[in-house]
C-alpha angles and dihedrals in degrees: 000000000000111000099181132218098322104207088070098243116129122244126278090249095049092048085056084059099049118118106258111227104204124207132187113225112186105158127076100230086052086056094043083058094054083051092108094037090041089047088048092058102039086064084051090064110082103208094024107158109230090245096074088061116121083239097054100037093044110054083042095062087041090061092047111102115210082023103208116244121277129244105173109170113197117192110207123201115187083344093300116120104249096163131034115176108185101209132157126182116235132200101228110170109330088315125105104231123192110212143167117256126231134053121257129030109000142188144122124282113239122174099241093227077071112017104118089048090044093054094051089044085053084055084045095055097041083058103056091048093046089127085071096051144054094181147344120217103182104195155200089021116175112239085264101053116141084217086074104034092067129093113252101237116255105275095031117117108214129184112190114201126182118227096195102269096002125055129219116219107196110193132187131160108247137264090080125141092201141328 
């Protein structure tokens, strides 16, 4: 006789599978609402820098004037966040960057069980929105950054540089002359 998983929850490999429902959040007080369910996640990401934490991110943004725009993109599974990618979009002369926010070690927060396909959903997502960017340069990443540990999609130019311990991934989508 086979009883299941008791408590009710699916198995890792049929939450993988799980459809992702993506949202947009670009205000702060829309990010001040995701903080438990960030801070949630973030404990689910073995390796997370500090710096990705609701209560540094936050108050970092907050003491930037003009504070760039925010791009936060959030991946849901089952209505759980499962994917939280702290971008904002910066004028840099005359072209539109996407970067990541924050100082120190960056990166995305993906829940591992779905890390690899959140990623490629993030690139995804960044293609379907490509009117709004020029580029997008994601630094300083740790060696083990799940930035760089992703496939650029097929058509995308990518230039990695290494900042001594820290690592800088510039994207565009081709055809670019130079960046």
């Amino acid at each position: 006789m086979m009883l299941g998983n008791l408590d009710g929850s699916r198995l890792p490999s049929e939450r993988a599978s799980a459809p992702l429902q993506e949202e947009v959040v670009v205000s702060l007080q829309g990010c001040e609402a995701l903080q438990g369910e960030w801070r949630w996640l973030w404990t689910r990401c073995p390796g997370a820098p500090p710096s990705l934490r609701p209560e540094g991110l936050l108050p970092w943004y907050q003491r930037h004037v003009p504070p760039d725009p925010l791009w936060v993109l959030t991946l849901r599974s089952e209505g759980r966040l499962v994917g939280l990618a702290p971008l904002a979009i910066r004028n840099e002369n005359g072209a539109r960057v996407v970067r990541l926010l924050g100082e120190g070690p960056a990166d995305v927060l993906m829940d591992p069980e779905l890390a690899p396909r959140g990623a490629s959903h993030l690139f995804d997502w960044l293609a379907r929105h490509r009117d709004r960017w020029d580029t997008c340069v994601f630094e300083p990443l740790p060696e083990d950054a799940l930035l760089l540990r992703t496939p650029a999609p097929p058509g995308w130019g990518e230039r990695l540089e290494s900042l001594g311990t820290s690592h800088r991934r510039s994207l565009w989508l081709a055809p670019v002359e130079t960046m």
